[in-house]
N, C-alpha and C positions, 0 to 999 in steps of 0.2 A: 385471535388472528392478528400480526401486526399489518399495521400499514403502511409500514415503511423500512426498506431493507436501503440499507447504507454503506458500501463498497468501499474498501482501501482499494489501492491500484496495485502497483510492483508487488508482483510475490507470491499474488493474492489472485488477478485476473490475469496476469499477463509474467510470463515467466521472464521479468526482466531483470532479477534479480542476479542473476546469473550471468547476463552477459554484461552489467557494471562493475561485478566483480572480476571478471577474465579481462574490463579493459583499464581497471585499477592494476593487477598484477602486472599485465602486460609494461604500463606504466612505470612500475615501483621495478620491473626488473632493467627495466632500459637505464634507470638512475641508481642501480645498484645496491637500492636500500630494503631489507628484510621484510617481506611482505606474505601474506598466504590468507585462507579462509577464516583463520580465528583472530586476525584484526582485523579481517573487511566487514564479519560478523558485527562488529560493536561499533558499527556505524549503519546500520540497517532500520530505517523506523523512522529516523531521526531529520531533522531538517539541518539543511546543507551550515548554516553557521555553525552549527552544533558539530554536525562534522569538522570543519576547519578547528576547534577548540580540541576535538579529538586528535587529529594528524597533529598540530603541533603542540600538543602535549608528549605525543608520541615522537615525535624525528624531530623537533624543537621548533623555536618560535621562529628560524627563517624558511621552516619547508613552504616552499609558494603553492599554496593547496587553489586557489583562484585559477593560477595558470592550470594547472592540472585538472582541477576540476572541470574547466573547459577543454581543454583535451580530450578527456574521458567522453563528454558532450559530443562532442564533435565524433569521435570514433562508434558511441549510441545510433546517432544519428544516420550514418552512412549504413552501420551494419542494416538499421528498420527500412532504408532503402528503400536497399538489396536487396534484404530479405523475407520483409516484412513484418510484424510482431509475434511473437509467438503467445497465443492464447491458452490458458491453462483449460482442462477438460471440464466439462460443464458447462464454463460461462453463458455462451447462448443461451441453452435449455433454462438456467435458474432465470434471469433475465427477460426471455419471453414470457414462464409461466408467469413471476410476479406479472411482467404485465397484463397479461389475460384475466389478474384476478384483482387489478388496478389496485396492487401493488405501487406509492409509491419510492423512485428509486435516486439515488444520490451517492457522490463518488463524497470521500472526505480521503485525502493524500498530502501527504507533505512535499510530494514534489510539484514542480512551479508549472502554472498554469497554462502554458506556452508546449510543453511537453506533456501531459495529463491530454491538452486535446487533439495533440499527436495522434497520439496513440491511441487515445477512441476511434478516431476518425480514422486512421490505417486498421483498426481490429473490425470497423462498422459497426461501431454500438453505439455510436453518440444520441440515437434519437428515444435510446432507452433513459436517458437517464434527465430526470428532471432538476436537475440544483448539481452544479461544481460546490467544493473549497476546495480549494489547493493553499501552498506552503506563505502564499504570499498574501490570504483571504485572511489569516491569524495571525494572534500574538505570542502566541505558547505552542509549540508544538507536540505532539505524544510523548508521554504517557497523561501529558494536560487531557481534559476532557474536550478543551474548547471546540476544535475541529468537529468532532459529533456531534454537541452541542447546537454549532453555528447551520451545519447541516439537517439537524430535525428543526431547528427555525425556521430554514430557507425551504424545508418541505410543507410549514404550518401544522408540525404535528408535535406532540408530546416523546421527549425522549424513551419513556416506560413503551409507547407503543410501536417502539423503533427494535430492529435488529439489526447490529452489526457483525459483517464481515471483514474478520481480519486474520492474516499470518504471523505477525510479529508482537513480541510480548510487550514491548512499549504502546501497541495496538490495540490488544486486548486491555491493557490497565486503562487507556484512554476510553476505550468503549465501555468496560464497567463503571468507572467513574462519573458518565454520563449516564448512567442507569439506563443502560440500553441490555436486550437481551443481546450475549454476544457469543457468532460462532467463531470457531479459528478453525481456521484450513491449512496447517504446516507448510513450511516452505521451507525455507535453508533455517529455520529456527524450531524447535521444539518444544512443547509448554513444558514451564519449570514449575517444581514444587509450588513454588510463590503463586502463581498466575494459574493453577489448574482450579483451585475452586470460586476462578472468576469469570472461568469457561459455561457457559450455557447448553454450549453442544458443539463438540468436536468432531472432526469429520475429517476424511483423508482425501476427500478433493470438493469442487463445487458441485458437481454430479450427484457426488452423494446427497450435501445439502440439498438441493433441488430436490430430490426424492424423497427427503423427508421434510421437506419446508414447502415446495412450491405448490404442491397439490392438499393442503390444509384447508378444510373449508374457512 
């Protein structure tokens, strides 16, 4: 049985994936420069400098990704409002059961920790979860293990007795790397050759997971 289940955010609990990328497009189409799914793809996983190394490798070293990237921020923001966060299917139910079976639970995210409790707190799950790291808690960000790592510290538990959830392949290599058992729940990325026999157990939403993890004696 583990006892401890260890959550990415974007992608994963919360379909934000999706609307970062619609306000990057939005973005990239206002200034005229060639944008779509398969370069906002190769920035997903990753912590925000790392991103900025990407854009201006890609559109050159004077694209102001800072300005933008707050813009994008700020456009986040208004849509969660509005509208509130959108929750991927499952969440609750895995969530409660670990707790019921004192499971404990821990978010590990590369985004910054100012938004991470956004967004708990607009979805109401913040009193689920026992231990933050966010992007600014680390020095290395995924495919590092560090993030898991620093998270089954902060829980007092051993990483072998830890399972993590993730969507992104940068996510899953950080989660095996930490020798965590680890599931992936597809999101805008799909496991690649590389990354499937470091898959533990695949699943097409968290629902499933919970049906086959939550009620484990």
């Amino acid at each position: 049985m583990i006892k401890g289940a260890i959550f990415d955010m974007d992608g994963l609990m919360f379909d934000t994936e999706r609307l970062v990328y619609e306000n990057w497009q939005h973005i990239m189409d206002e200034m005229g420069l060639p944008y779509d799914f398969s370069v906002f793809r190769q920035t997903i996983g990753r912590r925000k400098k790392e991103v900025e190394l990407f854009y201006r490798a890609t559109y050159g070293d004077d694209f102001p990704y800072w300005e933008l990237a707050g813009k994008c921020r700020a456009m986040y923001l208004r849509r969660i409002e509005r509208e509130g966060i959108p929750v991927k299917k499952g969440l609750y139910t895995i969530l409660e059961r670990f707790r019921e079976r004192g499971v404990k639970i821990a978010l590990a995210t590369s985004t910054s920790r100012h938004t991470a409790v956004l967004n708990l707190r607009t979805a109401g799950v913040s009193d689920y979860f026992d231990a933050l790291v966010c992007g600014e808690d680390v020095t290395n960000g995924k495919p590092h293990p560090e993030v898991f790592l620093t998270a089954a510290a902060r829980l007092g538990l051993d990483p072998a007795d830890c399972a993590a959830f993730e969507d992104s392949i940068n996510g899953i290599k950080s989660a095996c790397a930490a020798g965590m058992m680890t599931v992936m729940v597809p999101d805008c990325l799909q496991p690649t050759e590389e990354i499937k026999p470091m898959i533990s157990l695949l699943c097409t939403s968290l629902e499933e997971a919970a049906a086959i993890l939550g009620d484990e004696p």
